[in-house]
C-alpha positions as CSV (number, residue, x, y, z in Angstrom):
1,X,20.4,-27.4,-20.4
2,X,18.3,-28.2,-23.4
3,X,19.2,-26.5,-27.0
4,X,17.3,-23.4,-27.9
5,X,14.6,-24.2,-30.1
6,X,14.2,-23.1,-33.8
7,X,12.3,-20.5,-35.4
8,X,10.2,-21.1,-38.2
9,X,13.0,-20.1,-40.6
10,X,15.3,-22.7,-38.9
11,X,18.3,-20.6,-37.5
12,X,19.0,-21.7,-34.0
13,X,18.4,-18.1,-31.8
14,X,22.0,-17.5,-30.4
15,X,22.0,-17.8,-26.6
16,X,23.4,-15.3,-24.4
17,X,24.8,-17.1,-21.8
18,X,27.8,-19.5,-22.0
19,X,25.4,-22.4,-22.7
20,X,21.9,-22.6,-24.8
21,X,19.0,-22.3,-22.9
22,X,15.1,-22.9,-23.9
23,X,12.5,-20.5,-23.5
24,X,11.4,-21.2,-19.7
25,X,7.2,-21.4,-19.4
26,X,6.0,-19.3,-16.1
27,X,2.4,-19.0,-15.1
28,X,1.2,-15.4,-16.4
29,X,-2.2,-15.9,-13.8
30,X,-3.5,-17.0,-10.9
31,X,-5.8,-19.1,-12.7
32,X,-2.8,-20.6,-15.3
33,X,-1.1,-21.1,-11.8
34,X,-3.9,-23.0,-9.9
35,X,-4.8,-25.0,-13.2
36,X,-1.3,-26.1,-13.8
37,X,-0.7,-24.1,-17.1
38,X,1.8,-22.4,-18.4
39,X,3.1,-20.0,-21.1
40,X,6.1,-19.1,-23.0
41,X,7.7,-15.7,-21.4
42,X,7.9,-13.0,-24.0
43,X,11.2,-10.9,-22.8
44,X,9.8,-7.3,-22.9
45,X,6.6,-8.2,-21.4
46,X,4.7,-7.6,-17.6
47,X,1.9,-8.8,-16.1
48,X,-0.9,-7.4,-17.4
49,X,-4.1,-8.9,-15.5
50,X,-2.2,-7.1,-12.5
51,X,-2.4,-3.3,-14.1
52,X,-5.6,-4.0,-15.5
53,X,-6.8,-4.6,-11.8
54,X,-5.3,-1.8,-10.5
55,X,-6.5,0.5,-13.5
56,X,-9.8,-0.6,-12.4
57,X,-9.2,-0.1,-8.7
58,X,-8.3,3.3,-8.9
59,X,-11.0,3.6,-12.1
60,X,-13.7,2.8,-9.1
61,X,-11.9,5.0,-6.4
62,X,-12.2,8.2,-8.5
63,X,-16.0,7.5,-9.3
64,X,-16.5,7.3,-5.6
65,X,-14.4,9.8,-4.5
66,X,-16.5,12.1,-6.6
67,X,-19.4,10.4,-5.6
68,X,-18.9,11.0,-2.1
69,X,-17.7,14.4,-2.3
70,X,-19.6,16.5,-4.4
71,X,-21.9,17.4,-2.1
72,X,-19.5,18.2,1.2
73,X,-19.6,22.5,-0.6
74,X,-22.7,22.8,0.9
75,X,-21.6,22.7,4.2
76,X,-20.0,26.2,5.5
77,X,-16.6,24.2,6.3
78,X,-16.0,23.2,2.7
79,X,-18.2,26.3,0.9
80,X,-15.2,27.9,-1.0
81,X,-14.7,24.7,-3.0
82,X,-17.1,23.5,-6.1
83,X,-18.4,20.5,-6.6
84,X,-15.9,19.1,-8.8
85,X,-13.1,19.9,-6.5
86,X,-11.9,16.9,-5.0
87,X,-12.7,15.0,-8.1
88,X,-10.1,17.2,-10.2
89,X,-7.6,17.2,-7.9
90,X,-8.0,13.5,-7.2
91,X,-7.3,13.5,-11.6
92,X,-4.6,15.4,-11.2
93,X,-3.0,13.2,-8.6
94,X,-3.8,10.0,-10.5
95,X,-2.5,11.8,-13.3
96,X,1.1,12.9,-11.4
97,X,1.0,9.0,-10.1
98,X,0.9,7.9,-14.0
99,X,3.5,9.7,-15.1
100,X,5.9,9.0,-11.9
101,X,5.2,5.2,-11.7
102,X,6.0,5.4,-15.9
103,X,9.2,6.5,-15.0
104,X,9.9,4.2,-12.1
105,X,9.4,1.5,-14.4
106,X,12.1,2.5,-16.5
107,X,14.6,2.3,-13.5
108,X,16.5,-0.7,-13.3
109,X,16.1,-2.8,-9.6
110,X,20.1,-2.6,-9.4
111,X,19.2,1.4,-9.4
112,X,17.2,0.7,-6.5
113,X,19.0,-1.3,-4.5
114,X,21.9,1.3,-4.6
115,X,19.4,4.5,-3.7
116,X,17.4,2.7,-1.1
117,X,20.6,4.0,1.7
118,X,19.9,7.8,0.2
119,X,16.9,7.4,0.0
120,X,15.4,6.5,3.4
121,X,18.2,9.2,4.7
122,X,15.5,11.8,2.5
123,X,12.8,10.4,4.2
124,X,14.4,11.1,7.5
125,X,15.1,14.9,6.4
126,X,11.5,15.3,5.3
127,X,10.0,13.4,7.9
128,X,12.1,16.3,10.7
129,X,11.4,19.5,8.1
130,X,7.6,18.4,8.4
131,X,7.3,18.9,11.7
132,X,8.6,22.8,11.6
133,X,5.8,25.3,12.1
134,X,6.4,27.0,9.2
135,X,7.2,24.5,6.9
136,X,4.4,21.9,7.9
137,X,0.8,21.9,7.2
138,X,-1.5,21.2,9.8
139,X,-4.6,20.2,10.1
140,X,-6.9,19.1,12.9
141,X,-4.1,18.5,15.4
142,X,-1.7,16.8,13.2
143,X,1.2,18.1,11.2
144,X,1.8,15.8,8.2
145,X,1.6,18.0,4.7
146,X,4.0,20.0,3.3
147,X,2.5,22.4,1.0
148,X,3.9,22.7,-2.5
149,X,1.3,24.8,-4.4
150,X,-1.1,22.5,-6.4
151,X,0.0,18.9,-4.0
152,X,0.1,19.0,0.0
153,X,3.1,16.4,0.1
154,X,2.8,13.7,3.3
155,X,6.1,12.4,4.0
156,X,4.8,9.4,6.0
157,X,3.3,8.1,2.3
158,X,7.0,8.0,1.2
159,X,8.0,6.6,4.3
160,X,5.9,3.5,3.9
161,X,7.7,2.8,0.7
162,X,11.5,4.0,1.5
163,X,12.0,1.8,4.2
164,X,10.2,-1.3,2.1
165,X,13.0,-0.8,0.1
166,X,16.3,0.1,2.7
167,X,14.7,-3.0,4.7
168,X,15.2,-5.5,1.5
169,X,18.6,-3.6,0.9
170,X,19.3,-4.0,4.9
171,X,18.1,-8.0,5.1
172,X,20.5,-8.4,1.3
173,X,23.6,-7.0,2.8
174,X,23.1,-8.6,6.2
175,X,22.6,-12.4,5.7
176,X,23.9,-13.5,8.8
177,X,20.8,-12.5,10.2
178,X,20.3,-16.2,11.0
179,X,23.3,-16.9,12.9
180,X,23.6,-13.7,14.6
181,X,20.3,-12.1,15.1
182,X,20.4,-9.3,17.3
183,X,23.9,-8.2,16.2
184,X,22.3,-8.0,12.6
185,X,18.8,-7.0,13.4
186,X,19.5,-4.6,16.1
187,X,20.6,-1.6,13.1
188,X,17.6,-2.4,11.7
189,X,15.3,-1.8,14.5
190,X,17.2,1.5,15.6
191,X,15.8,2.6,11.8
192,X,12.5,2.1,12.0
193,X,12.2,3.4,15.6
194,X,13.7,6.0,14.7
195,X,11.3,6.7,11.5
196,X,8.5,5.8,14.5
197,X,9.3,8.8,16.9
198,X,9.1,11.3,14.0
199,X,5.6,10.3,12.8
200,X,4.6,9.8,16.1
201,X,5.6,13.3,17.0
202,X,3.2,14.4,14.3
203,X,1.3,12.2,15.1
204,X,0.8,9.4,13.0
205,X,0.2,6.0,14.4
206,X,-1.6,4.7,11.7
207,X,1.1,5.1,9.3
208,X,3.9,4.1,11.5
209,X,1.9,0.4,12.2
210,X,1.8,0.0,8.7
211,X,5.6,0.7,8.6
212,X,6.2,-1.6,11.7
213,X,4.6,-4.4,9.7
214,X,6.1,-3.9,6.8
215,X,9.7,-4.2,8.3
216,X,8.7,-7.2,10.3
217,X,7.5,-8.6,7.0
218,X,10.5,-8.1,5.0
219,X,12.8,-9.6,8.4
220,X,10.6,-12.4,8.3
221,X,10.7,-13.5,4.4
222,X,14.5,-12.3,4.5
223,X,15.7,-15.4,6.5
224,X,14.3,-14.7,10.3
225,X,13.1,-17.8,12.0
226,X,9.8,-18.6,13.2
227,X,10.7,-18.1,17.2
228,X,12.6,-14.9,16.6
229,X,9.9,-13.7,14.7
230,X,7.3,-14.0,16.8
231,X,9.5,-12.4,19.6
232,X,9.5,-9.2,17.7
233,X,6.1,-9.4,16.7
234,X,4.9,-9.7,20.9
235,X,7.6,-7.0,21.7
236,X,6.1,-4.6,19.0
237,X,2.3,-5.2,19.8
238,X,3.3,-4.3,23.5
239,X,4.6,-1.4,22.4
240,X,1.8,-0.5,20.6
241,X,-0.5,-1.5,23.4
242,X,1.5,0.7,25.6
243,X,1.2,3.7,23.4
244,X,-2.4,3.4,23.3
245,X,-2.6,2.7,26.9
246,X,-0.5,5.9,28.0
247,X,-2.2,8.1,25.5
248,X,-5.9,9.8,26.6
249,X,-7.1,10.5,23.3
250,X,-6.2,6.8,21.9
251,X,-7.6,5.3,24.8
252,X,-10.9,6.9,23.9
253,X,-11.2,5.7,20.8
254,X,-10.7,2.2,21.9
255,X,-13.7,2.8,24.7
256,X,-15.5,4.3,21.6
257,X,-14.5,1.6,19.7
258,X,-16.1,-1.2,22.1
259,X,-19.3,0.2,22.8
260,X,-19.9,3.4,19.7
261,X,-23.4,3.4,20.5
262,X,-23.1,4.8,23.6
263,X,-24.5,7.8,24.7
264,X,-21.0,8.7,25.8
265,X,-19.4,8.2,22.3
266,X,-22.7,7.9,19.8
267,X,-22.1,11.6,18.9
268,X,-18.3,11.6,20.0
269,X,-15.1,9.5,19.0
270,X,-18.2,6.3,17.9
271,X,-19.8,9.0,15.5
272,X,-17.8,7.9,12.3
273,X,-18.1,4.4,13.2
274,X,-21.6,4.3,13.8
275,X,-22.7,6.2,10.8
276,X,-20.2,3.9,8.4
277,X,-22.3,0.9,10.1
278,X,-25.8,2.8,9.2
279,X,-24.6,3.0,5.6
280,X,-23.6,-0.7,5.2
281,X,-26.8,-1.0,6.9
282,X,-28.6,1.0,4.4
283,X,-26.8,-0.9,1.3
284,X,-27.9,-4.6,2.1
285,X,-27.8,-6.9,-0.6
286,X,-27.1,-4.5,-3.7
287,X,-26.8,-1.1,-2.4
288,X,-29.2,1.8,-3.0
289,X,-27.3,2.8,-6.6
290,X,-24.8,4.8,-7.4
291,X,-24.9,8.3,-6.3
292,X,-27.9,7.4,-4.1
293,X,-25.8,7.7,-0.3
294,X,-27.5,9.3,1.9
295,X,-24.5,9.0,5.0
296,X,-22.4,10.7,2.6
297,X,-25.1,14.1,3.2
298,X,-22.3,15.7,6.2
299,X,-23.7,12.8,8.5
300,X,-20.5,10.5,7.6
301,X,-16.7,12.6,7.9
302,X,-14.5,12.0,5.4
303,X,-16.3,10.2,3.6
304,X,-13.7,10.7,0.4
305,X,-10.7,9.4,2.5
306,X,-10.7,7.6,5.2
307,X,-14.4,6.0,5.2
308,X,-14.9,5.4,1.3
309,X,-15.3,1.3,1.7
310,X,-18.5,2.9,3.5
311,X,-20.3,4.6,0.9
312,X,-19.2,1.8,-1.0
313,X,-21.1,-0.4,0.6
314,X,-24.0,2.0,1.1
315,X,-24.0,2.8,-2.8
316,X,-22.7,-0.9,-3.8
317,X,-24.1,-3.4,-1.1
318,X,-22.2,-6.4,0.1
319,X,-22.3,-7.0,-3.9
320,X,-19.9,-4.6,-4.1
321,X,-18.1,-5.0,-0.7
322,X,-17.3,-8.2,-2.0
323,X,-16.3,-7.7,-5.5
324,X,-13.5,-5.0,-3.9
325,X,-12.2,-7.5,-1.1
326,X,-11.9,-9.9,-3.9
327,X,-10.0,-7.4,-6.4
328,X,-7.8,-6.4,-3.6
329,X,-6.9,-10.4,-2.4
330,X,-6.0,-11.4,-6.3
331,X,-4.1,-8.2,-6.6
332,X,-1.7,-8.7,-3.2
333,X,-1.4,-12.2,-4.1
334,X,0.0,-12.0,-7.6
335,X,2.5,-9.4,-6.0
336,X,4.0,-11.9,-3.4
337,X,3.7,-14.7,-6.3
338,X,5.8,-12.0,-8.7
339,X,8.3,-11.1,-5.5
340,X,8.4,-15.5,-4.7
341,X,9.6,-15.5,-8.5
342,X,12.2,-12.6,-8.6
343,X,13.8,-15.0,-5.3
344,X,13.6,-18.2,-7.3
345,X,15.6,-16.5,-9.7
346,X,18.5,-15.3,-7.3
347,X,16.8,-11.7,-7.5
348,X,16.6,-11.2,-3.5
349,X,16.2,-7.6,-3.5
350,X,13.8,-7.7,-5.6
351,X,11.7,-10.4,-4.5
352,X,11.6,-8.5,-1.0
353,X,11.0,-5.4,-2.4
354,X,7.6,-7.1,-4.7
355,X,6.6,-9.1,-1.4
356,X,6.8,-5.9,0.7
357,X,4.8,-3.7,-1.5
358,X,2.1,-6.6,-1.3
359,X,2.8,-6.7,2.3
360,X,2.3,-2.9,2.6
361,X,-1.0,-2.8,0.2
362,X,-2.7,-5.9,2.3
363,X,-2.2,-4.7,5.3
364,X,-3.5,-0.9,4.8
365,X,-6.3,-2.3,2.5
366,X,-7.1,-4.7,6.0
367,X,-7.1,-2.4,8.0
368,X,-9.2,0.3,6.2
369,X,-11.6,-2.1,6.0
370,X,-11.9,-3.6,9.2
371,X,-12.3,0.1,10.6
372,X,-14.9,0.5,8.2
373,X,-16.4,-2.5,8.9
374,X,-16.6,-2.2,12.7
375,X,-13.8,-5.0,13.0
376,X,-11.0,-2.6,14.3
377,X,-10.7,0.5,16.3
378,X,-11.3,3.8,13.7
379,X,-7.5,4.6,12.2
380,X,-7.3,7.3,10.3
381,X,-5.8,5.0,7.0
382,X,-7.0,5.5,3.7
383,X,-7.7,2.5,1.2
384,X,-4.9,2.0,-1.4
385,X,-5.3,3.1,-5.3
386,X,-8.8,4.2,-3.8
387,X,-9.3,6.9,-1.5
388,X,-8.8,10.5,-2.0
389,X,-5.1,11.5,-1.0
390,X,-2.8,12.7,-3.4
391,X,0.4,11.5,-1.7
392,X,-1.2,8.0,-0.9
393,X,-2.0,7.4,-4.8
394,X,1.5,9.0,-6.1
395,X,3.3,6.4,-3.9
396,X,1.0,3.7,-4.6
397,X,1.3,3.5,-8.0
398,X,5.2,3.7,-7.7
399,X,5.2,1.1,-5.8
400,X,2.6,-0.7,-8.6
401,X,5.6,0.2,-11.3
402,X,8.3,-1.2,-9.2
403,X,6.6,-4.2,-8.8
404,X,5.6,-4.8,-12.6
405,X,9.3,-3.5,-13.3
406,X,10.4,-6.6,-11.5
407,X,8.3,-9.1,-12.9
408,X,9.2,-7.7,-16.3
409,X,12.8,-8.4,-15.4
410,X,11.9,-11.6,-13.8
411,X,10.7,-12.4,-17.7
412,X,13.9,-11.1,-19.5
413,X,16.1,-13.5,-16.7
414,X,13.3,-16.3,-17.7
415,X,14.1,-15.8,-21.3
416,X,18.1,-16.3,-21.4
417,X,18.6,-12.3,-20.8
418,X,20.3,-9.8,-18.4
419,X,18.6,-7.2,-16.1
């Protein structure tokens, strides 16, 4: 390699490796990277653009999550709570996010990669202890809270993140996944199906899909081939498919799904679909101002969780609409560029870790707003860094730390140090 180059006082800065190495230049930005640019790596740096975006996604989410709940105590289900109520809890959870994802930062990736075993063995436990009447919360049919005082904690939202990374720790120690596929894959698969009949016994489809993807993700980008790939993929839809198929209340939402104006469904399993169309409706080009939603008046359910892309578009227009798609499509593409770089640099646990936390975050984000949207059948996910959900947002912005811990040491590698 090249000789280190000089300061202005002229002493040579002493290499830390065997041989001298320069200062390597990476492209800090999507725009540095399409134009070509680059800059020097400073060693105890991260990439800001990518928490400024994601300060001002979840900046956004808790305007609209009070925005769209402060009215729901005047109706008699909610008329215990003030106003202000989802709004400070949804503080408080950004707040418990903060100070968690602050500390995951400060947690090495060879920490990680030696937990991830324990780990998804906690998820397992919490995922069973959930489903005890006494322990678990439920709510509306479904058991998937456990209270702790000020926080109901979902397992499933630590789920989605365990197995990201015991499936980068899985596809590290078992290489040979290309020469001997099922032998290596097959532990795998028993994992995740296992992880699959616990939420689905709570139920939770919508979170074990977003699991199911992010494992095939991290399979494919660990070394699986095209064919074998694609195998998986058509043996997991028709599994899905099957569930639906077997499964009287799913396969009513797919009816109400295909035809939500209905007189059958209009004021049935279609109803949140077809009031998150009138709001987009109502929005147009710029929206009707914020604050100004009429949908979110008890004619639109959870309007704070799952439907918030809705009064989004109601309060924002397809301005707005827009603006967000395009915030989250930056921000899940300078993840998988930040997980491509931590590979390039022999980091392989790491770069699938970064890749499946974009993964993860892209697909939920999709599908959250193709439900809104009217492009999917309704799924009761919420919209990263956005929606109301104190679990969803704690684990979200770990995953947001892990990632910028990554490409911070991704930086220190770049600059002649050690991780």
């Amino acid at each position: 390699m090249s000789r280190n180059r000089q300061n202005g006082s002229g002493a040579a800065t002493e290499a830390v490796m065997d041989t001298p190495v320069t200062d390597i230049p990476v492209r800090l930005s999507s725009r540095d990277y399409a134009r070509g640019r680059t800059q020097v790596v400073r060693e105890m740096g991260f990439d800001q653009p990518l928490l400024w975006v994601v300060v001002a996604l979840v900046a956004w989410g808790l305007v609209m999550v009070y925005s769209a709940s402060i009215a729901l105590p005047d109706n008699p289900r909610f008329a215990n709570y003030e106003h202000h109520h989802f709004l400070l809890r949804h503080i408080f959870a950004i707040g418990v996010g903060a100070v968690a994802g602050f500390v995951a930062f400060q947690i090495p990736m060879s920490r990680w990669e030696k937990w991830a075993p324990w780990m998804f063995g906690l998820a397992l436990f919490l995922l069973v202890i959930v489903l005890i009447p006494f322990i678990g919360k439920g709510v509306n049919g479904a058991r998937r809270w456990i209270p702790l005082g000020i926080l109901n904690f979902q397992p499933s939202e630590m789920a989605k993140f365990v197995v990201l990374l015991y499936a980068a720790n899985y596809m590290v120690r078992r290489m040979e996944v290309k020469e001997r596929f099922f032998r290596a894959v097959t532990p795998m698969a028993v994992s995740v199906g296992l992880v699959g009949v616990l939420l689905l016994a709570q139920p939770d489809m919508g979170a074990f899909m977003v699991i199911a993807v992010i494992a095939m993700g991290i399979l494919f980008l660990g070394g699986v081939n095209a064919r074998m790939f694609f195998l998986i993929a058509t043996v997991v839809v028709a599994a899905f498919a099957l569930m639906v198929m077997t499964n009287d209340w799913r396969r009513e939402r797919i009816f109400a799904y295909l035809d939500p104006w209905s007189a059958q469904y209009a004021l049935g399993k279609g109803y949140q679909l077809t009031h998150a169309l009138i709001a987009f409706g109502r929005g147009q080009i710029f929206g009707v101002g914020l604050g100004g939603s009429v949908e979110k008046l008890h004619w639109l359910p959870e309007a704070h969780t799952d439907f918030l892309l809705a009064v989004i578009g109601e309060e924002f227009g397809l301005v707005g609409v827009l603006t967000l798609i395009g915030l989250f499509m930056w921000l899940v593409r300078r993840i998988i560029h930040i997980g491509r770089q931590a590979i390039a640099l022999d980091q392989v646990f790491a770069g699938l870790v970064a890749q499946g936390v974009g993964i993860w975050i892209g697909f939920q984000a999709f599908i959250n707003i193709g439900v809104n949207l009217g492009a999917l059948p309704t799924k009761g996910l919420t919209l990263p860094l956005m929606s109301y959900g104190g679990s969803a947002i704690l684990m979200n912005l770990i995953a947001i730390a892990v990632v910028l811990r990554i490409d911070h040491e991704n930086r220190k590698l770049m600059h002649g140090g050690r991780v």
